[in-house]
MIMITOR-119132 format. One record per residue (C-alpha): residue number from 1; residue in one letter; x, z, y. Coordinates in nm, 2 decimals. Layout:
seq: NUM, type: A, xx: X, zz: Z, yy: Y
...
//
This chain:
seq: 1, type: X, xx: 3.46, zz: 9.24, yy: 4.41
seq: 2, type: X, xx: 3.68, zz: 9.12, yy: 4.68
seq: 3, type: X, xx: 3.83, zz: 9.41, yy: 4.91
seq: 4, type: X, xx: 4.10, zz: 9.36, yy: 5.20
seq: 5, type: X, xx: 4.46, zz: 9.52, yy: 5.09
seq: 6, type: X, xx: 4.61, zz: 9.81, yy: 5.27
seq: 7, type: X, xx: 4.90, zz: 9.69, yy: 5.46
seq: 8, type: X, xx: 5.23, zz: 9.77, yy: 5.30
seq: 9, type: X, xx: 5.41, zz: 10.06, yy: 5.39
seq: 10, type: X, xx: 5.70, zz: 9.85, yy: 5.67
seq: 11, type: X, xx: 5.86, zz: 9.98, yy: 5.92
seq: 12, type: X, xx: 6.06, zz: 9.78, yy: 6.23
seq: 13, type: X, xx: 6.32, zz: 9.85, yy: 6.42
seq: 14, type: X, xx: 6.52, zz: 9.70, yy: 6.74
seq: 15, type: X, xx: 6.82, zz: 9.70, yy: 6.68
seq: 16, type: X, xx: 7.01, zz: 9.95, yy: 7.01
seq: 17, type: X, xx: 7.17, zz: 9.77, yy: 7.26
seq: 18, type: X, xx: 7.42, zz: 9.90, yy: 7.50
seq: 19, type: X, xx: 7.39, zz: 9.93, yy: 7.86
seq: 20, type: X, xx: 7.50, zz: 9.61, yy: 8.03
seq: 21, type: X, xx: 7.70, zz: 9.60, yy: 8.34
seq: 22, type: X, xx: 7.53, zz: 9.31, yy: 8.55
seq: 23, type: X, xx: 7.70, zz: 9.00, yy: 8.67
seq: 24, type: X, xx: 7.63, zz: 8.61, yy: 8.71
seq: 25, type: X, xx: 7.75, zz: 8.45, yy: 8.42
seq: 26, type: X, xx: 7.65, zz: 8.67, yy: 8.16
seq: 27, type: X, xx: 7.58, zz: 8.49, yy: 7.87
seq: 28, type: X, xx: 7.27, zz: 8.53, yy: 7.69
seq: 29, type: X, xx: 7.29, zz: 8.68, yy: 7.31
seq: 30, type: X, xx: 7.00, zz: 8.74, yy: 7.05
seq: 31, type: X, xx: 6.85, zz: 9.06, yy: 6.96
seq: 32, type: X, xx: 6.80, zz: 9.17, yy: 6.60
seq: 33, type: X, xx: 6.57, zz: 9.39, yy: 6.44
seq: 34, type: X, xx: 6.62, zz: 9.60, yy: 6.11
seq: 35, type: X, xx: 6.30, zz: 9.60, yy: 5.87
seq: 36, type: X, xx: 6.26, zz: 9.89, yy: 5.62
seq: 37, type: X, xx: 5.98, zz: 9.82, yy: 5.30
seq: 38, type: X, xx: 5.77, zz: 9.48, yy: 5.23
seq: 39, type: X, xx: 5.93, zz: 9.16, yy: 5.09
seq: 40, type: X, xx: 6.14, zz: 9.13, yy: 5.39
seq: 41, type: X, xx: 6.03, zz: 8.75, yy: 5.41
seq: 42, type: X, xx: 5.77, zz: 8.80, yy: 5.76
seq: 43, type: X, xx: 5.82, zz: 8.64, yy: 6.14
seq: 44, type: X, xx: 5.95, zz: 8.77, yy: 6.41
seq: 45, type: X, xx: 5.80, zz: 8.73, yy: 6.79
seq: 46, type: X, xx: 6.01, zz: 8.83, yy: 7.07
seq: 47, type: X, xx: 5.85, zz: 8.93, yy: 7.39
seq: 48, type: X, xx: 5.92, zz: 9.08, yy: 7.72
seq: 49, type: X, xx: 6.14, zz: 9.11, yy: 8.02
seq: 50, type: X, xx: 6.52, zz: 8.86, yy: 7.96
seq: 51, type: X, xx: 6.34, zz: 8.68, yy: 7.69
seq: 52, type: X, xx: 6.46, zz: 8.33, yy: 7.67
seq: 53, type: X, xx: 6.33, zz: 8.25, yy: 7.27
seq: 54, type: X, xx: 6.03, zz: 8.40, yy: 7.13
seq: 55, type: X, xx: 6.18, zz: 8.35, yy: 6.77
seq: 56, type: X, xx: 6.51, zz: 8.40, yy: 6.80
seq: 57, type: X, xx: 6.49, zz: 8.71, yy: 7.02
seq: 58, type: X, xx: 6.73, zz: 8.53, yy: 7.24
seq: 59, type: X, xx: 6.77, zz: 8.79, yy: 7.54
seq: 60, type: X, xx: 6.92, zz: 8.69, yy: 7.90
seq: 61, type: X, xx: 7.05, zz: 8.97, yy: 8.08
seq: 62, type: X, xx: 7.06, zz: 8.75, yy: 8.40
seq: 63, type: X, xx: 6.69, zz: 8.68, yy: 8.36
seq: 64, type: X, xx: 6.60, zz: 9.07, yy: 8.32
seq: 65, type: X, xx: 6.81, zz: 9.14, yy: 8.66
seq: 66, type: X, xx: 6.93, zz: 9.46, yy: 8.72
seq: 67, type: X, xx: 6.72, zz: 9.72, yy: 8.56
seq: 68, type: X, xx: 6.51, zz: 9.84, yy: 8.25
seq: 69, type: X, xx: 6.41, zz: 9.52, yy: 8.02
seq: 70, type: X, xx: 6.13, zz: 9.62, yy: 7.82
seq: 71, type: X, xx: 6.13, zz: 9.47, yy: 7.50
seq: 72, type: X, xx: 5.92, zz: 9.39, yy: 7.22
seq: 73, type: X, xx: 5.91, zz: 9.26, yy: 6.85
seq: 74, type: X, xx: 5.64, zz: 9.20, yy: 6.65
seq: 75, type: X, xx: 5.72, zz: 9.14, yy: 6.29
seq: 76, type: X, xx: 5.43, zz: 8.98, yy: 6.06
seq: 77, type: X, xx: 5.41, zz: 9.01, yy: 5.69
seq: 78, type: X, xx: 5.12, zz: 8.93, yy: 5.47
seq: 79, type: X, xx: 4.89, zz: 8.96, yy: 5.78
seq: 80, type: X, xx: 5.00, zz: 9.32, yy: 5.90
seq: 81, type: X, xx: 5.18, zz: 9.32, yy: 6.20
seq: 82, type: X, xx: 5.45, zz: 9.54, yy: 6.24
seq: 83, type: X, xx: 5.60, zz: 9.70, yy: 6.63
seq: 84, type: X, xx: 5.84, zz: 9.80, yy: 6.86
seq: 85, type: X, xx: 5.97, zz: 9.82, yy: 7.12
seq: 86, type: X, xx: 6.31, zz: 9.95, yy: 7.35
seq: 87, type: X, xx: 6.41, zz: 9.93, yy: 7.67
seq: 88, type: X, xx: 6.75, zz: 9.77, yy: 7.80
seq: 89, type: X, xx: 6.93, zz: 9.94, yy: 8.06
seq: 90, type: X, xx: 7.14, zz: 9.66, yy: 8.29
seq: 91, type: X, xx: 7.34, zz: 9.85, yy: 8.58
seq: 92, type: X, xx: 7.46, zz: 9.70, yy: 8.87
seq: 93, type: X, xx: 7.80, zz: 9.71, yy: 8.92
seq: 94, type: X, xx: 7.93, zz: 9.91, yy: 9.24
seq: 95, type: X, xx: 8.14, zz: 9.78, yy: 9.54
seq: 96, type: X, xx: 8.43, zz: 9.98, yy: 9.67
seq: 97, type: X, xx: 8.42, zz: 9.89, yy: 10.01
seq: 98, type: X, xx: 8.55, zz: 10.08, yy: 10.27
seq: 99, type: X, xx: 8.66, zz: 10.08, yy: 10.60
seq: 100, type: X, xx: 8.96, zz: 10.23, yy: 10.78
seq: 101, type: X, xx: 9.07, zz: 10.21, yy: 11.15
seq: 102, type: X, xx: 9.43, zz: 10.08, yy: 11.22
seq: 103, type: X, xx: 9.68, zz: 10.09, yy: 11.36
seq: 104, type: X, xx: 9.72, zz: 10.47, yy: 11.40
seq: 105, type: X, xx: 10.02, zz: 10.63, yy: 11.51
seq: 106, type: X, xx: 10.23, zz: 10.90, yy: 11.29
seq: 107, type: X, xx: 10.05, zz: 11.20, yy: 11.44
seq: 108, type: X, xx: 9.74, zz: 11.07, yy: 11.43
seq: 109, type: X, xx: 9.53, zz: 11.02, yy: 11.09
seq: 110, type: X, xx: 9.29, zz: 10.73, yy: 11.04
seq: 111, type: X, xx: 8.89, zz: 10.77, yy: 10.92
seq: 112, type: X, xx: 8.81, zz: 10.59, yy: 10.60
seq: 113, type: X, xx: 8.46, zz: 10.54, yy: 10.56
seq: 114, type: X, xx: 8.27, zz: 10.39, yy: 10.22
seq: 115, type: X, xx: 8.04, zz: 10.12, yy: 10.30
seq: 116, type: X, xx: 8.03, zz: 10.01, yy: 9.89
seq: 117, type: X, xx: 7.69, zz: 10.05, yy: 9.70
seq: 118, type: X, xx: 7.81, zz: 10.36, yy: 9.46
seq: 119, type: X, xx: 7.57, zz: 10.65, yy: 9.48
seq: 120, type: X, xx: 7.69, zz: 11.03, yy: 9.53
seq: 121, type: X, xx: 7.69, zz: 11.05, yy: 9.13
seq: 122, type: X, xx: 7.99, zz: 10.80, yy: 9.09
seq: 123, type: X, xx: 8.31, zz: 10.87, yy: 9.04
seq: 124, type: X, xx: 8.57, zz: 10.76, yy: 9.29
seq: 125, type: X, xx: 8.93, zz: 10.69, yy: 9.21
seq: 126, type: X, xx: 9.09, zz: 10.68, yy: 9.57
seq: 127, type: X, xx: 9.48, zz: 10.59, yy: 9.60
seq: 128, type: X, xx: 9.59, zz: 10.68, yy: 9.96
seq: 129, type: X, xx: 9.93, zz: 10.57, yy: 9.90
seq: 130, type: X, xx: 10.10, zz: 10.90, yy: 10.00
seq: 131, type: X, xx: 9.91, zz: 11.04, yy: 10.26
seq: 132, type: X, xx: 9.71, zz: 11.34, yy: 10.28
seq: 133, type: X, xx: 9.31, zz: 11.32, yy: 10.25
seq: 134, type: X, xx: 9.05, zz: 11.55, yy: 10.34
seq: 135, type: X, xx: 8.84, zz: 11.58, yy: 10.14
seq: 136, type: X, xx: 9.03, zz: 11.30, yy: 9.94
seq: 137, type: X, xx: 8.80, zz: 11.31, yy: 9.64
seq: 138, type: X, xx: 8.43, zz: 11.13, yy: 9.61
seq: 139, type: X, xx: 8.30, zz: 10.90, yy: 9.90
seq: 140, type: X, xx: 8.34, zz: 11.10, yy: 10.20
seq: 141, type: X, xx: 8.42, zz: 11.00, yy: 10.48
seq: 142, type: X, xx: 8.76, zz: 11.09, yy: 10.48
seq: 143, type: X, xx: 9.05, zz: 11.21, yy: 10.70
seq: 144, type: X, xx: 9.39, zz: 11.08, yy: 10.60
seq: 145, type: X, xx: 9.74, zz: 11.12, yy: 10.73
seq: 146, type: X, xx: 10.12, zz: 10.99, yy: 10.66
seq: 147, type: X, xx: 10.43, zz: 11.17, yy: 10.73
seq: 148, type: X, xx: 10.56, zz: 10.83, yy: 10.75
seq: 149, type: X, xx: 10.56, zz: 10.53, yy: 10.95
seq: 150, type: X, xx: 10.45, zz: 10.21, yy: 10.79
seq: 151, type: X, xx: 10.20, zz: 9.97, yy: 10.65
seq: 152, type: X, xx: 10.00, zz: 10.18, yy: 10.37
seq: 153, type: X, xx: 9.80, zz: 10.03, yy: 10.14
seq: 154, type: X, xx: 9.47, zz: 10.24, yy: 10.03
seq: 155, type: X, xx: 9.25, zz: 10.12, yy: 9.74
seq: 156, type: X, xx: 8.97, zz: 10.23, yy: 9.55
seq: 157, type: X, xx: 8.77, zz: 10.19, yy: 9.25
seq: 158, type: X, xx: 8.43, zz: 10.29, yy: 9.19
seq: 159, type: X, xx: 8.23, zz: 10.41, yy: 8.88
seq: 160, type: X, xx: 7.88, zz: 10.41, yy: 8.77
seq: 161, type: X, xx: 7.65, zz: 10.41, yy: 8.48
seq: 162, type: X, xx: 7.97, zz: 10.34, yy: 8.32
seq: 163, type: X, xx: 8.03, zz: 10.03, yy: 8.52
seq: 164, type: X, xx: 8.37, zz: 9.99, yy: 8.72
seq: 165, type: X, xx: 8.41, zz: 9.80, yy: 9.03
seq: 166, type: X, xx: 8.71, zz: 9.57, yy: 9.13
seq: 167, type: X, xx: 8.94, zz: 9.72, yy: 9.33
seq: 168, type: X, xx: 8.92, zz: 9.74, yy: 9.72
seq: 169, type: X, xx: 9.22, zz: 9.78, yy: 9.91
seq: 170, type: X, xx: 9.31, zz: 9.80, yy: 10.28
seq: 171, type: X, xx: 9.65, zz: 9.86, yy: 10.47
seq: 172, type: X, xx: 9.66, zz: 10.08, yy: 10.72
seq: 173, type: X, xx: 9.99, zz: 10.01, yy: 11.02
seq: 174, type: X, xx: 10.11, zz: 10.32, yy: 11.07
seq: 175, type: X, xx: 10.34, zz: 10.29, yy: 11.43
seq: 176, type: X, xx: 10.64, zz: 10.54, yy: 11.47
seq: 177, type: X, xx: 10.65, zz: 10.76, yy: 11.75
seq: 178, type: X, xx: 10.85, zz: 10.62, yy: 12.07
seq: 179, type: X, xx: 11.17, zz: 10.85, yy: 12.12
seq: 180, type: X, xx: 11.30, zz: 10.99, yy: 12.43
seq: 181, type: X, xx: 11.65, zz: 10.85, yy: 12.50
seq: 182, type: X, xx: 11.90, zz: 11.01, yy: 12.76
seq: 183, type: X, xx: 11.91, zz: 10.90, yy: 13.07
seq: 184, type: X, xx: 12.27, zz: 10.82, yy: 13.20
seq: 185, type: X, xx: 12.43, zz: 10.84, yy: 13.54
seq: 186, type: X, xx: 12.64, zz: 10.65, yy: 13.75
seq: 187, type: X, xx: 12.77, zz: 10.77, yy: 14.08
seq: 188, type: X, xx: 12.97, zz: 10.66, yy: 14.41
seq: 189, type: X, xx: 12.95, zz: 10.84, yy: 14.76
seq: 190, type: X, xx: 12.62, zz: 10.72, yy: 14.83
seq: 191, type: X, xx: 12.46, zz: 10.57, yy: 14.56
seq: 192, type: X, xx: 12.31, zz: 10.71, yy: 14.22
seq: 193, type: X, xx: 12.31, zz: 10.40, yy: 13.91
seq: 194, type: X, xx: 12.02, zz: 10.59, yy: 13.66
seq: 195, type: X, xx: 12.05, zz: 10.38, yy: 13.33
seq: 196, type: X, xx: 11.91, zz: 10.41, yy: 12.98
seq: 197, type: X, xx: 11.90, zz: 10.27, yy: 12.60
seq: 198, type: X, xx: 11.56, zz: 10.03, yy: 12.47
seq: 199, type: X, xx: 11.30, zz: 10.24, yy: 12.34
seq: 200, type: X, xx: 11.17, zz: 10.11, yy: 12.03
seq: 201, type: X, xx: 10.79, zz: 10.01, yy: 12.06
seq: 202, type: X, xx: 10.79, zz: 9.99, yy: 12.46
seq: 203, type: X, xx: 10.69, zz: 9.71, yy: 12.63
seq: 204, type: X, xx: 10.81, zz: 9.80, yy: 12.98
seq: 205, type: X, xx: 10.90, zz: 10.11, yy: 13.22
seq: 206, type: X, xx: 10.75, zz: 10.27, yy: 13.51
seq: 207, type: X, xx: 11.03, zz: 10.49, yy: 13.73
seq: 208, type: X, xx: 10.89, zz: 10.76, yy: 13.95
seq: 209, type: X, xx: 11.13, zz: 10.95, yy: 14.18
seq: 210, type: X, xx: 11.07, zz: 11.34, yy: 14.10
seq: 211, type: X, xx: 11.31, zz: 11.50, yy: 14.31
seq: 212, type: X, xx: 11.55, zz: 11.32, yy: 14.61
seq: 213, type: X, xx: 11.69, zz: 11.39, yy: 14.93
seq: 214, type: X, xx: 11.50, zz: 11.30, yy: 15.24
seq: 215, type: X, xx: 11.79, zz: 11.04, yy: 15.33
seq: 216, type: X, xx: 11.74, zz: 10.87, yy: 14.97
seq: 217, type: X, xx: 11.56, zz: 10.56, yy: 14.89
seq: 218, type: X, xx: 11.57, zz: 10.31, yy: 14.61
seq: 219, type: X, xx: 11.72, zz: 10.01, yy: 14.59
seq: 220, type: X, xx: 11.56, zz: 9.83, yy: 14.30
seq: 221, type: X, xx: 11.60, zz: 9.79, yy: 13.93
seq: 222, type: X, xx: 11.83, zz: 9.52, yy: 13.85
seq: 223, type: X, xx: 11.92, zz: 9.48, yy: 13.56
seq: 224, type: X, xx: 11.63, zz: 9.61, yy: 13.32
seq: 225, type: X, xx: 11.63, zz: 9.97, yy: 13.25
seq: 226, type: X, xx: 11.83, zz: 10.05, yy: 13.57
seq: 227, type: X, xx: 11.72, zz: 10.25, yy: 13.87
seq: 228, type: X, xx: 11.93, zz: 10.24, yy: 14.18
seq: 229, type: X, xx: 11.92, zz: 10.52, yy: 14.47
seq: 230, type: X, xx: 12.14, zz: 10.46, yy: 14.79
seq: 231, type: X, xx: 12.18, zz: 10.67, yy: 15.11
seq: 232, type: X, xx: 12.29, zz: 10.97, yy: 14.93
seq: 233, type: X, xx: 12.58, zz: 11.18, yy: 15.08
seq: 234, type: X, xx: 12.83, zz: 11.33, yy: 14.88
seq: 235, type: X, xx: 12.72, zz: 11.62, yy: 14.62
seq: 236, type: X, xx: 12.33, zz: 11.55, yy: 14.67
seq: 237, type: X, xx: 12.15, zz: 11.51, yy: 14.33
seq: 238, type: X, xx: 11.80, zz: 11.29, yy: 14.21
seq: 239, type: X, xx: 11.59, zz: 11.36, yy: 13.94
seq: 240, type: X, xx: 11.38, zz: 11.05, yy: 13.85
seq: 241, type: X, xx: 11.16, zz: 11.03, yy: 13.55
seq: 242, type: X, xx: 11.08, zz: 10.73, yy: 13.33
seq: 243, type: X, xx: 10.79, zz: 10.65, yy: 13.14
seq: 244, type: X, xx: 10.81, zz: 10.39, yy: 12.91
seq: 245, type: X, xx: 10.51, zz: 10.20, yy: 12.81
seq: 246, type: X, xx: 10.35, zz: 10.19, yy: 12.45
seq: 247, type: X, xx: 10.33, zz: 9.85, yy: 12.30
seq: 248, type: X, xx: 10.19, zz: 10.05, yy: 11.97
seq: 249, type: X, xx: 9.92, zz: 10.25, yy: 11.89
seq: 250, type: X, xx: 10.18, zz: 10.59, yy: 11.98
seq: 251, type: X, xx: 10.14, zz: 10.72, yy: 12.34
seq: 252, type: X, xx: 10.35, zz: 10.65, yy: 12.67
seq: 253, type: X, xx: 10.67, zz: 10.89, yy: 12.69
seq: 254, type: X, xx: 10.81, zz: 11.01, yy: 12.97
seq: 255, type: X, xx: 11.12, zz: 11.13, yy: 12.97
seq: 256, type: X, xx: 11.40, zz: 11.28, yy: 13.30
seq: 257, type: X, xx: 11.75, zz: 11.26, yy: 13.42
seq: 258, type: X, xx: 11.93, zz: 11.38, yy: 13.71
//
């Protein structure tokens, strides 16, 4: 009497595979499976998402694309087939853009704002190059400020699904306030000579005549960062004020002599 066999006691099983990180390029490498019991002498047939070779198991991460690959093997022996299957977890790889709005002056702080594709789970490794940031930790927005003047350089890397980003960086001009200098005074018996130093980061000056006798007037400017009142009589003061104007992202000062 003839009778079909029972199919041998065999057991398959994908071999794991760890998450991949995608990018172009990657190459393609074959899967393996590990079979327990039989003769050990069956086929394999590879099917399923990335699957370049059904024999070979050959799998393309760039063909899968970001996201699970389903995956399945069927091993044949002596007419029993033999399954299973995984599932291949391929992570895109976050960006650590940002933005950041320059330049600020010294008193002032600048907004950096993440425009990258990590979610709120990822793990953000911010480098404000000194300054101070609130919060300063995960993607913000945040609100950062120097005690310094000077270009400063912030960069970031981003985490996720255990895959890092390259680093992002952007430099931030941080202008020095502009400094009041002292205003000097030459006198004869008529005339008032108001000069003063170059302020570092002006661009020009405006001269506006606070306080002066009614007999006073001004003469002009000449040279630069001179003001000249005649018509005074002996032992009559002035009080002019300067503003010198900001050729940086600091404000206008305005500073007074008499």
């Amino acid at each position: 009497m003839c009778q079909a066999q029972d199919c041998p006691a065999i057991t398959v099983d994908i071999d794991a595979v760890a998450p991949i990180c995608f990018e172009t390029g990657l190459p393609s490498f074959p899967l393996t499976a590990t079979v327990a019991g039989g003769d050990g002498d069956g086929v394999f047939t590879w099917a399923g998402d990335g699957i370049t070779d059904a024999a070979a198991g050959t799998f393309s991460p760039v063909d899968a694309g970001v996201g699970p690959a389903a995956v399945t093997v069927s091993y044949r022996e002596d007419g029993c087939d033999y399954v299973d299957d995984i599932v291949i977890q391929i992570f895109a790889i976050p960006t650590a853009d940002f933005t950041a709005n320059a330049p600020i002056c010294v008193t002032d702080s600048t907004t950096v704002l993440y425009t990258g594709s990590g979610s709120d789970m990822a793990t953000y490794n911010w480098d404000f190059d000194g300054g101070t940031a609130v919060p300063g930790t995960g993607p913000g927005p945040h609100r950062v400020i120097w005690d310094t003047d000077g270009d400063k350089t912030i960069s970031l890397t981003v985490t996720e699904n255990g895959c890092t980003s390259e680093a992002f960086t952007q430099t931030v001009m941080v202008a020095p306030e502009l400094i009041a200098p002292m205003i000097s005074c030459d006198v004869t018996s008529d005339s008032i000579i108001f000069t003063w130093p170059d302020v570092a980061g002006a661009t020009g000056y405006t001269v506006t005549i606070i306080d002066a006798p009614a007999n006073a007037f001004a003469t002009g400017g000449d040279p630069a960062n001179t003001f000249i009142m005649a018509g005074f009589t002996p032992g009559q003061p002035a009080t002019i004020a300067v503003t010198a104007i900001s050729g940086t992202a600091c404000p206008d000062i305005t500073f007074q002599g008499t």
